[in-house]
Every structure is written in C-alpha cells, then in structure tokens.
MIKOLLUM-638133 format. One line per 10 residues: their letters; for each residue y, z, x of N, C-alpha, C. Coordinates in steps of 0.05 Angstrom, whole numbers, padded with zeros to 5 digits, always signed. Atoms other than C-alpha are relative to their C-alpha. Example, Ala and Ser with C-alpha at 12.3 -4.5 7.8 and 13.67 -1.06 7.14 Angstrom:
AS	-00024,+00000,+00018,-00090,+00156,+00246,+00024,+00000,+00018; -00024,-00001,-00016,-00021,+00143,+00273,+00022,+00014,-00015 $
END
This chain:
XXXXXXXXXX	+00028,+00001,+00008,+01162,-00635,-00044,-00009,-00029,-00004; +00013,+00026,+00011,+01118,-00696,-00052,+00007,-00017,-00021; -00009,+00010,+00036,+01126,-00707,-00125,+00031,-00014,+00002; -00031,+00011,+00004,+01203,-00715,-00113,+00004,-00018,+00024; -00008,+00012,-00009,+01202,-00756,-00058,+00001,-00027,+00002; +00008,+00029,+00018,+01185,-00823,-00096,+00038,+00002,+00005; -00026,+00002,+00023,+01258,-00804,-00125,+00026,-00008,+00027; -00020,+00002,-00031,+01294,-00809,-00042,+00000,-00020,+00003; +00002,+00035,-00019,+01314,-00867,-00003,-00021,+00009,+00024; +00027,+00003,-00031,+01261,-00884,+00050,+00007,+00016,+00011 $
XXXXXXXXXX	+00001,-00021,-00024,+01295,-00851,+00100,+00007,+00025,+00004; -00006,-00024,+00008,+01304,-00790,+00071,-00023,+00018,-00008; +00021,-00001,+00004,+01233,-00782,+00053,-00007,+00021,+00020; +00017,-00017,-00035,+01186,-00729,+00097,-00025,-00015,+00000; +00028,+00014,-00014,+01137,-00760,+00136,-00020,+00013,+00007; +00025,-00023,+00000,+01071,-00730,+00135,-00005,-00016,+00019; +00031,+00019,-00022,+01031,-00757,+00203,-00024,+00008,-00013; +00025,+00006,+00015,+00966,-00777,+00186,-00012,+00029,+00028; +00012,-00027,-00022,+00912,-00712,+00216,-00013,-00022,+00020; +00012,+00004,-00021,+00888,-00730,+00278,-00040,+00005,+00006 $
XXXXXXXXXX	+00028,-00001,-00009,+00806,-00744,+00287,-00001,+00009,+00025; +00005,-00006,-00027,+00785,-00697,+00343,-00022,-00013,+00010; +00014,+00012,-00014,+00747,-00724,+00399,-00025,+00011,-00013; +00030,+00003,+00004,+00665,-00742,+00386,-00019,+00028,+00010; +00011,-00020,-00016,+00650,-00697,+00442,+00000,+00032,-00009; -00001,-00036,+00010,+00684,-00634,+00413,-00007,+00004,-00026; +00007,-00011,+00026,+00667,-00641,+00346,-00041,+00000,-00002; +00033,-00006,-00012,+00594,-00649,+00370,-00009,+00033,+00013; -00002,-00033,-00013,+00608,-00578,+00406,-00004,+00019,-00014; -00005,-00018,+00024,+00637,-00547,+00344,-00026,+00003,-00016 $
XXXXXXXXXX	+00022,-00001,+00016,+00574,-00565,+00304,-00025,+00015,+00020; +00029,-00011,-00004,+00521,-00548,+00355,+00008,+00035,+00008; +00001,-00025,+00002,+00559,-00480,+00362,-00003,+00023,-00027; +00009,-00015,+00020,+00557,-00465,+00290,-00026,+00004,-00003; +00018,+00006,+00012,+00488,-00491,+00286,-00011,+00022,+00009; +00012,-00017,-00018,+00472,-00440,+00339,+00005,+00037,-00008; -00013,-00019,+00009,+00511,-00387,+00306,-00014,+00016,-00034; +00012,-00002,+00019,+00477,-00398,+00245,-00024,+00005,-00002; +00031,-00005,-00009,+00405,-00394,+00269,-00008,+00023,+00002; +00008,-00023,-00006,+00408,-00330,+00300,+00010,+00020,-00021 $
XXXXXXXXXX	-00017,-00016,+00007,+00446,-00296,+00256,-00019,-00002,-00029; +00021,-00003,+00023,+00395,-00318,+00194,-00034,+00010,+00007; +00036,-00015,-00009,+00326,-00307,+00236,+00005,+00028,+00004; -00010,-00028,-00006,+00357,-00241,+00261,+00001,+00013,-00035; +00008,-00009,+00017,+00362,-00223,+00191,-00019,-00006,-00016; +00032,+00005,+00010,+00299,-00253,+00170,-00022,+00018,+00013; +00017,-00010,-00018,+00263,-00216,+00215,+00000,+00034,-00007; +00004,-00032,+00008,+00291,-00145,+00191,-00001,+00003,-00027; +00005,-00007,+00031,+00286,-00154,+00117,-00025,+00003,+00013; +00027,+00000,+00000,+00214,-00166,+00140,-00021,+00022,+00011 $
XXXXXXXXXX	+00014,-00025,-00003,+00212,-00103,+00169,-00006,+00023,-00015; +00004,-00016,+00015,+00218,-00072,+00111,-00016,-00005,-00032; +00021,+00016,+00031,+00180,-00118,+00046,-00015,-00005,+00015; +00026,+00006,-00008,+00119,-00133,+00050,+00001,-00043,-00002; -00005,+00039,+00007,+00108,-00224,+00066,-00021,-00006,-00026; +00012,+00012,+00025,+00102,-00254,-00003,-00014,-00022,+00003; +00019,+00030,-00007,+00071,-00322,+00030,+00010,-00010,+00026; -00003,+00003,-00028,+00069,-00354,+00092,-00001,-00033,-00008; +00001,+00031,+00002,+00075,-00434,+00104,-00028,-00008,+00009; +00030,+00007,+00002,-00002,-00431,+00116,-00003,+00004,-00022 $
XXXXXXXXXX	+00013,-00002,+00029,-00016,-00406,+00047,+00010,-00023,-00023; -00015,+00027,+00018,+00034,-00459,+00021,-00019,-00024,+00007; +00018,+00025,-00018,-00011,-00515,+00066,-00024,+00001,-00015; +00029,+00003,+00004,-00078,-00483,+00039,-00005,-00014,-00030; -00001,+00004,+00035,-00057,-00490,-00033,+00006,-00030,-00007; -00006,+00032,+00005,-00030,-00564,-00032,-00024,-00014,+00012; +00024,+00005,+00000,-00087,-00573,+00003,-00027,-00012,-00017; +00020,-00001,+00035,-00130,-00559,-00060,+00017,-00012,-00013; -00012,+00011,+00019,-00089,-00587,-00102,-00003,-00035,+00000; +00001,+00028,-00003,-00093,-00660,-00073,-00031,-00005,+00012 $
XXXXXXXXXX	+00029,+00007,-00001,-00173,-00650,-00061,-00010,+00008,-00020; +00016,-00008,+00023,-00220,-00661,-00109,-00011,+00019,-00009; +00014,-00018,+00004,-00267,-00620,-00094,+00013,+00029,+00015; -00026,-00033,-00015,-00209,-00560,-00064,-00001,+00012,-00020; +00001,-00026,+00021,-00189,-00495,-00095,+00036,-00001,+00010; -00032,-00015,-00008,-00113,-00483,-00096,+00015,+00032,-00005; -00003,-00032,+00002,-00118,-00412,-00111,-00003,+00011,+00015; +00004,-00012,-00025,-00097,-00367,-00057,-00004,+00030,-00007; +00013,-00018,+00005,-00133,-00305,-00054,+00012,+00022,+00025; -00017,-00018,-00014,-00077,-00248,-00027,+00009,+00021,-00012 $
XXXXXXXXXX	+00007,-00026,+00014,-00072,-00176,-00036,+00023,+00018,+00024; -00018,-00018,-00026,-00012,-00145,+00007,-00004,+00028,-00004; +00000,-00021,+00001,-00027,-00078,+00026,+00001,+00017,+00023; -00001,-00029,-00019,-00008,-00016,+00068,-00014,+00006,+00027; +00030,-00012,-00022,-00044,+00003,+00128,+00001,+00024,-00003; +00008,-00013,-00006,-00040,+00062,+00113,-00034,+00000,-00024; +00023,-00002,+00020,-00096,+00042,+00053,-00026,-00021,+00015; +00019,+00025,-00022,-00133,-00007,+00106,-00018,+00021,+00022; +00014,-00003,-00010,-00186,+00018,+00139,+00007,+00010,+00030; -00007,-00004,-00029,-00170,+00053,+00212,-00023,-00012,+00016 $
XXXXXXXXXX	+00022,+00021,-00016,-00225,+00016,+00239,+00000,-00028,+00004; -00010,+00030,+00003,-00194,-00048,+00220,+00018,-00007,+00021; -00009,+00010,-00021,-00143,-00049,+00272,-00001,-00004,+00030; +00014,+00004,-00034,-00183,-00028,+00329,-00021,-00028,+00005; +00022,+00026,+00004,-00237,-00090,+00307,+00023,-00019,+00002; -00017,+00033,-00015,-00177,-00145,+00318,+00008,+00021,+00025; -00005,-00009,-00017,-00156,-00110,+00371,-00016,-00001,+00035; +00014,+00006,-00014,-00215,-00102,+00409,-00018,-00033,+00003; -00002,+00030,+00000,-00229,-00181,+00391,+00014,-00014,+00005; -00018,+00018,-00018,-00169,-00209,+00402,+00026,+00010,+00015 $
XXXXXXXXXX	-00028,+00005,-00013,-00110,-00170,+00434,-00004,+00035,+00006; +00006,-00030,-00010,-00138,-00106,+00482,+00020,+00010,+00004; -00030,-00012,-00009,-00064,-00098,+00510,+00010,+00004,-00017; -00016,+00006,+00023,-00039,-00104,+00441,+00018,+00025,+00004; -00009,-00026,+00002,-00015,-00024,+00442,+00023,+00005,+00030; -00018,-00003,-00027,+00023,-00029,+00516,+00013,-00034,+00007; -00021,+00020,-00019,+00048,-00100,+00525,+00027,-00010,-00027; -00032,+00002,+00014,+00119,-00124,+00497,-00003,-00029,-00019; -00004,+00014,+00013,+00090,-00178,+00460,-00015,-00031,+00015; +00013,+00025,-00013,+00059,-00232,+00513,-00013,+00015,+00021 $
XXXXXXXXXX	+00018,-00007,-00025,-00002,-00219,+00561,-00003,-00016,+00020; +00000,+00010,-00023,+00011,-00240,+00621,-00022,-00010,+00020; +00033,-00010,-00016,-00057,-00225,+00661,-00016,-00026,-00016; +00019,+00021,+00025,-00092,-00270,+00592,+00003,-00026,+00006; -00006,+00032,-00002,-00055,-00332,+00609,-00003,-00008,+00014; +00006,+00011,-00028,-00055,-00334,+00675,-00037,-00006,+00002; +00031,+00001,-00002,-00137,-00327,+00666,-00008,-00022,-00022; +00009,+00019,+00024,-00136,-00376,+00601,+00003,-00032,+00016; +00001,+00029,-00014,-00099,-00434,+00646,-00025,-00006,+00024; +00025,+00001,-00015,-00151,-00422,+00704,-00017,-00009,-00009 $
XXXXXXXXXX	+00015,+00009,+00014,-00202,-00431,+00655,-00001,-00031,-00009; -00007,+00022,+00009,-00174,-00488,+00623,-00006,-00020,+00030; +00002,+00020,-00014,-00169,-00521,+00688,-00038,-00021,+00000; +00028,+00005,-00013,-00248,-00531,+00700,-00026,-00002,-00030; +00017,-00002,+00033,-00271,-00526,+00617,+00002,-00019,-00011; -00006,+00023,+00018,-00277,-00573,+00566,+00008,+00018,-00025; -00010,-00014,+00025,-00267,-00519,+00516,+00026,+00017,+00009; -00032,-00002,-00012,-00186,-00506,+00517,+00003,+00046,-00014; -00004,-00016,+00007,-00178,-00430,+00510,+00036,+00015,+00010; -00027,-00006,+00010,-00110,-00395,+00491,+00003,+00031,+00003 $
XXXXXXXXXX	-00005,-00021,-00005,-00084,-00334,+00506,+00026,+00014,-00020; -00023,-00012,+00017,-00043,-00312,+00444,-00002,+00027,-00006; -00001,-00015,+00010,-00030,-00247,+00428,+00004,+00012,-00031; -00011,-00006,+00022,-00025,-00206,+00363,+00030,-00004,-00010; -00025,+00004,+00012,+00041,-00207,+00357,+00007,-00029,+00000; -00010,+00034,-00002,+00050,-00289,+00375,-00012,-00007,-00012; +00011,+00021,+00013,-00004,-00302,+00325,+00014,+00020,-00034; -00022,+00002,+00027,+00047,-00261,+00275,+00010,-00006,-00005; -00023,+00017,-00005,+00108,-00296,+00297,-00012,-00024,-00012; +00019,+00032,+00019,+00065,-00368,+00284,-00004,+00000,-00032 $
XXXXXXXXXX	+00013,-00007,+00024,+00033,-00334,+00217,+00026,+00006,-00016; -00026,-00005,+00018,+00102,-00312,+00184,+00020,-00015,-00003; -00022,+00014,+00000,+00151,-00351,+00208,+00006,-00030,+00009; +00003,+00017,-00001,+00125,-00413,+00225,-00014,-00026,-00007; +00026,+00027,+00019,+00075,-00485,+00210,-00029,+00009,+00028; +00026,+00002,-00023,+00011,-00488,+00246,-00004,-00022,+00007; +00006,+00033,-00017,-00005,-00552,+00297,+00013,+00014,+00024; -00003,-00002,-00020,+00012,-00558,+00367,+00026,-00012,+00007; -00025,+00015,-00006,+00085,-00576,+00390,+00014,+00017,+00024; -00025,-00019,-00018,+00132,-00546,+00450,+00017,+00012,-00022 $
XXXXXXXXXX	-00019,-00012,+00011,+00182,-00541,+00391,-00011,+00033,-00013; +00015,-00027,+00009,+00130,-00489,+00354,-00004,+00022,+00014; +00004,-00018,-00018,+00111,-00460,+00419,+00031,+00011,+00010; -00029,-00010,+00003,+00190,-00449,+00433,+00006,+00024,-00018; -00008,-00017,+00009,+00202,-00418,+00376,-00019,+00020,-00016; +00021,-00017,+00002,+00134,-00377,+00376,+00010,+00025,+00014; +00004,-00017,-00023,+00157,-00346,+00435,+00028,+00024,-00010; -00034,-00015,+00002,+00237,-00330,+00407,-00010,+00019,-00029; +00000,-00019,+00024,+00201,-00298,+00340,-00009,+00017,+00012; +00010,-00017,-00006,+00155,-00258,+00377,+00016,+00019,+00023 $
XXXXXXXXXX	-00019,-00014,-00006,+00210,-00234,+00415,+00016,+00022,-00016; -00013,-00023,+00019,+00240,-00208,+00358,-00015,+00018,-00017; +00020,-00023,+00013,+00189,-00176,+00323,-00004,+00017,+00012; +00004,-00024,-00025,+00170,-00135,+00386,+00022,+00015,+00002; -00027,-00016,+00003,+00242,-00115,+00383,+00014,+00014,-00022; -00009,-00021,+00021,+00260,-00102,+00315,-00018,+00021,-00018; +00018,-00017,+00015,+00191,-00079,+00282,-00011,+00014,+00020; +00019,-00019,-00014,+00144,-00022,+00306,-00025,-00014,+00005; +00038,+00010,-00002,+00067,-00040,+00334,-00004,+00007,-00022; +00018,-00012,+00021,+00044,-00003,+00270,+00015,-00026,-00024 $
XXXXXXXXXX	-00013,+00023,+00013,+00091,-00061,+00229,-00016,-00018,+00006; +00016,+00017,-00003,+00058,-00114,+00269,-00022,-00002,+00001; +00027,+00004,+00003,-00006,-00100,+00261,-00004,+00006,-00031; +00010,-00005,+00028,+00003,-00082,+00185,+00000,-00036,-00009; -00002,+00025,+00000,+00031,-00155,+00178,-00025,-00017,+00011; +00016,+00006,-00014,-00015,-00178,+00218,-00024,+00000,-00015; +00015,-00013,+00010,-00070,-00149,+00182,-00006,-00016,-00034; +00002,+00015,+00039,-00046,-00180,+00105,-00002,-00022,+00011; +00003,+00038,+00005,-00032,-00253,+00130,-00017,-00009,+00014; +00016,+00005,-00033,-00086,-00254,+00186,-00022,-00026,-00025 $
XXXXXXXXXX	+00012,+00010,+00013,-00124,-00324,+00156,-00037,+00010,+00000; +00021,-00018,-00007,-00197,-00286,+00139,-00018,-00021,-00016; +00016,+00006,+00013,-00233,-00336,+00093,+00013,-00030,-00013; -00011,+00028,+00016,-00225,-00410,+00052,+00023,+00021,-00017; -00014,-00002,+00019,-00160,-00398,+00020,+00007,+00030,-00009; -00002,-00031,-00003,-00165,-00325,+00040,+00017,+00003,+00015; -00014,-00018,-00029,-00112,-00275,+00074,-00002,+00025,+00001; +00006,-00017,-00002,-00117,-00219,+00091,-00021,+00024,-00001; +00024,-00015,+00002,-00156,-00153,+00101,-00017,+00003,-00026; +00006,-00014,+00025,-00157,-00125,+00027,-00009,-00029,-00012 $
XXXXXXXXXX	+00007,+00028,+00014,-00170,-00204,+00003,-00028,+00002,+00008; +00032,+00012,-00011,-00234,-00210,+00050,-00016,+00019,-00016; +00027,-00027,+00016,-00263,-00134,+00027,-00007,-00012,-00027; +00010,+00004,+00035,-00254,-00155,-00047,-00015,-00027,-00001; +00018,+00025,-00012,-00284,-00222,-00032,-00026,+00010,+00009; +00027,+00000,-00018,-00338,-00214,+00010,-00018,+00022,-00002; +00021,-00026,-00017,-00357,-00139,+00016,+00012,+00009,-00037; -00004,-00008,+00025,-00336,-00127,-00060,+00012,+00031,-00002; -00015,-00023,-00006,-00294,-00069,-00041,+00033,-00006,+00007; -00036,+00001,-00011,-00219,-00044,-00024,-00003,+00008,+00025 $
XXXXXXXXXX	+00000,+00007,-00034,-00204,-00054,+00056,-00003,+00030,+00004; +00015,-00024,+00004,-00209,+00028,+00052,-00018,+00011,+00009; +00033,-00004,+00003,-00276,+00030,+00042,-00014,-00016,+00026; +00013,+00017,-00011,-00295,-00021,+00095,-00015,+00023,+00030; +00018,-00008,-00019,-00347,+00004,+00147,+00004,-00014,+00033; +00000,+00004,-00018,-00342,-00004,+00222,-00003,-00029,+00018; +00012,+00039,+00003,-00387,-00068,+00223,+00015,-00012,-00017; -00009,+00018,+00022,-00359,-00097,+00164,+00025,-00008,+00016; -00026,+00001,-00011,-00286,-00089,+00202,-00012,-00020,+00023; +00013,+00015,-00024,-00325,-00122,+00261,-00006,-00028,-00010 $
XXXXXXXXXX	+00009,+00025,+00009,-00344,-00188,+00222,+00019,-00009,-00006; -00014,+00012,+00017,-00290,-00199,+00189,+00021,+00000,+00024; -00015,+00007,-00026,-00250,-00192,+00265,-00013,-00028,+00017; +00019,+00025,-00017,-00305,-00240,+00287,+00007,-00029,-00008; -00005,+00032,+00003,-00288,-00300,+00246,+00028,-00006,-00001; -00024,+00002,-00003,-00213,-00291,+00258,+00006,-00025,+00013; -00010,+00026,-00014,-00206,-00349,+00309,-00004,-00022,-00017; +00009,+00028,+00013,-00232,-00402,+00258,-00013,+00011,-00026; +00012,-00014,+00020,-00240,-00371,+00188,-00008,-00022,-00023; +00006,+00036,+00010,-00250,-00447,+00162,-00035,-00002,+00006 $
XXXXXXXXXX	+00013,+00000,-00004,-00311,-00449,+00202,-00019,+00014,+00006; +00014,-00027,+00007,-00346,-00382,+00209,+00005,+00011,-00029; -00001,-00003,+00022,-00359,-00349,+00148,-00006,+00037,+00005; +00001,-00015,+00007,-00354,-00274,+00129,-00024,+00010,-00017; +00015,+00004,+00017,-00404,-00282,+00072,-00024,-00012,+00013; +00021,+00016,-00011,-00449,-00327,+00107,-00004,-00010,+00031; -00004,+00011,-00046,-00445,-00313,+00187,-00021,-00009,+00005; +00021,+00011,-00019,-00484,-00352,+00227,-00009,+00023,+00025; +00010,-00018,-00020,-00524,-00323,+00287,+00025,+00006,+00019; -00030,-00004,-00028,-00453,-00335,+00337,+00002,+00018,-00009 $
XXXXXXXXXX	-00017,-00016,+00019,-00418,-00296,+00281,-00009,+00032,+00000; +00005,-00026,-00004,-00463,-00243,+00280,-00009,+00011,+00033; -00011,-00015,-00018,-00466,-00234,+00354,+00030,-00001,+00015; -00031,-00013,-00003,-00395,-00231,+00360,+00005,+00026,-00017; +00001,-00025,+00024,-00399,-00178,+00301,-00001,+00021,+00020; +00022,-00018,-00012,-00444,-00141,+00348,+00015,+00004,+00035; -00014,+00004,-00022,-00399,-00152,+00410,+00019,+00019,-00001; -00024,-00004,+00009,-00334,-00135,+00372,-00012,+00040,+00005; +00007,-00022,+00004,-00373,-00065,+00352,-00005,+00025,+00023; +00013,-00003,-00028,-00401,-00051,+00424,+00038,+00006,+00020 $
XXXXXXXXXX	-00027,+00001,-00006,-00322,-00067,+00441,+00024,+00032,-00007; -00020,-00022,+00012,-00288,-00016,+00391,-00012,+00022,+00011; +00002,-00025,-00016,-00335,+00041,+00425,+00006,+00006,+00024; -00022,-00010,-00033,-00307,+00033,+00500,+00020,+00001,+00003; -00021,-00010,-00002,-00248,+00027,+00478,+00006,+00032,-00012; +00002,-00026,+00013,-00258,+00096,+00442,+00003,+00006,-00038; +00001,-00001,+00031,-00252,+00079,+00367,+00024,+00003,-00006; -00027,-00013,+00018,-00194,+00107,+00322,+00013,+00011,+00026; -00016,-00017,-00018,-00172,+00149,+00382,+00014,-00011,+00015; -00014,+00016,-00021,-00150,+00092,+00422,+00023,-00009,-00002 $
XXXX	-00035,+00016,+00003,-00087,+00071,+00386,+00007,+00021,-00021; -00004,-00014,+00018,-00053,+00124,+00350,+00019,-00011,-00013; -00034,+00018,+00008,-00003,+00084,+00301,+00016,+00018,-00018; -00026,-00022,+00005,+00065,+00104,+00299,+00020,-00026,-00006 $
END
C-alpha cells in the first residue's frame, strides 16, 4: 500500500503511471454526447410533467415583470389565473382558432399550405407575415424567450414536436388558452374576462371571445378594453369566422 511504501527501497516501491489525458477530440465527443443525452432526456421530461400541471410562469411573464420593475412608470404585477378549459368558455377556442390556427384540429403541429403562402407574401410585402401555428406559438410561449433567432426557431420547431406528440389538442389548446399574452402584463383567458369584461372566462359571450382573439397578435398594441376601429373589425371578422366554421360543433375536444 502507499502508506508503507515510503518504508521500501526505491526499487521495491510500486509505480503508479501517471493517468493518461485522452485525446482533445474524444473528450470533446464525450461531452457533446452527454450534452446531447442530457437535453433530451430533461425536455422529454419537461414536456410530460407539463402534461399534467398546469404552467406556473412562462419566461414572457418573467420579461413582463422586470420590465416594470426597471420602468418608472411600469407595473410589475402579472395578472394570471390558470384555469381548466373545461371552466373556459367553448367559444373561446373556436375564436383563436378561427383567428389564428383553422387547421389547428387536423394538422400535426406545422401548416404547411400557411407558409408556403406567408413566404409568397413576404416576397412582394413590406409587412413580414408568419405562419405560426397554435401549437408553435405554445412551444415559443412555455418553453422558450421571445425575439427572432434560428436557434429559437430550431428549437420552436423540436418543442412543438413534442407537444403534438406527448399532449392531446384539448392540452394544447388549454395551455394555450392560460399563457396566450391577452393584455399589458396580462395572460391568459380567465385574466382578460376578469380584467376587461369583469367576469370568469365561463361567462364570456361569443363577441367578447372574438375580441379578446382579435388582439392576440399584438396584445401590447391593441387593446381589449379600448379597441380601436381595426380591433373591432377584426372582432367582427373573427365572429363572421366562428359561424362558417360551424361554432362549438366544429372541434369536439377530446
């Protein structure tokens, strides 16, 4: 043993060789396979706790609140109310629906048909329009930052993969539904009703579901409380929308 070999002649001693530093290359391997190992193996289970709690905050509501906090005139109180669909309004999910994501009920998570017609657009517009779906603006809204990056859009595409895979439509649209940004410092459905319409999401009326789908794209700059004329004919669009598609009857959630 060690200890006793002070007590030997030199050459009687055991010679420990010193460990050997593995090559740069493979220990560069080893790490990007754990790193890789470790990724999936934590989003994969991030993704199914989440199928079953309800999201306690999102890294937008973290943003809105520091926000306020380092403006004067800000509010850092976020105004969130997680709740049920089944206590949400069935009119509420056909109003985003019919506003922003008609395939929402038959495609796997990306609209194909949307993008191809969003880049077309884009080519010949000055105004840049986007073809996200419900579920990629859950993926973004739960599990990611908001801004523009390939890396975001990357891993927009690998959440919304998994959500479509491990939750139900009726999951992603309940999600969907609480963190959807609806107002300053507002999320969700049941936040906006008690806000704005001084009610529980429930109670909310056809139109009301219709306005409050209308200022979804930019809830910063349209107002719920105080629509402008756009606001209210998109209201009036959205409403006109939920009857061809057939109302409640059109998505039965399961």
């Amino acid at each position: 043993m060690k200890e006793y070999d002070e007590f030997l002649p030199e050459e009687e001693r055991q010679i420990i060789p010193p460990k050997e530093k593995k090559p740069l290359k493979e220990r560069i391997k080893r790490f990007l396979l754990k790193f890789t190992l470790y990724f999936f193996g934590i989003t994969i289970f991030w993704v199914i706790v989440l199928r079953f709690i309800p999201v306690f905050f999102t890294l937008t509501m973290l943003s809105r609140s520091m926000d306020g906090l380092f403006d004067k005139n800000g509010e850092a109180t976020i105004y969130y109310d997680w709740t049920p669909i089944e206590d949400i309004s069935p009119d509420m999910p056909i109003a985003v629906i019919a506003s922003e994501d008609q395939n929402f009920p038959t495609h796997n998570g990306f609209d194909f048909i949307a993008i191809e017609r969003a880049i077309e657009r884009n080519k010949t517009s000055k105004t840049k329009y986007g073809a996200s779906t419900i579920s990629q603006q859950v993926a973004k809204n739960v599990f990611l930052w908001q801004g523009r990056s390939w890396l975001r859009k990357g891993l927009e595409v690998y959440f919304t993969f998994l959500i479509e895979t491990i939750w139900s439509k009726k999951r992603i649209m309940e999600v969907y539904l609480n963190v959807a940004e609806t107002g300053k410092n507002t999320f969700g459905v049941q936040a906006a009703a008690k806000r704005f319409y001084k009610k529980n999401a429930s109670q909310l009326t056809p139109s009301e579901t219709a306005r409050i789908a209308a200022v979804l794209p930019n809830p910063i700059v349209y107002s719920i409380k105080n629509p402008t004329s756009y606001t209210l004919l998109r209201q009036n669009q959205i409403v006109y929308q939920m009857r061809l598609l057939g109302g409640r009857s059109y998505w039965n959630i399961k």
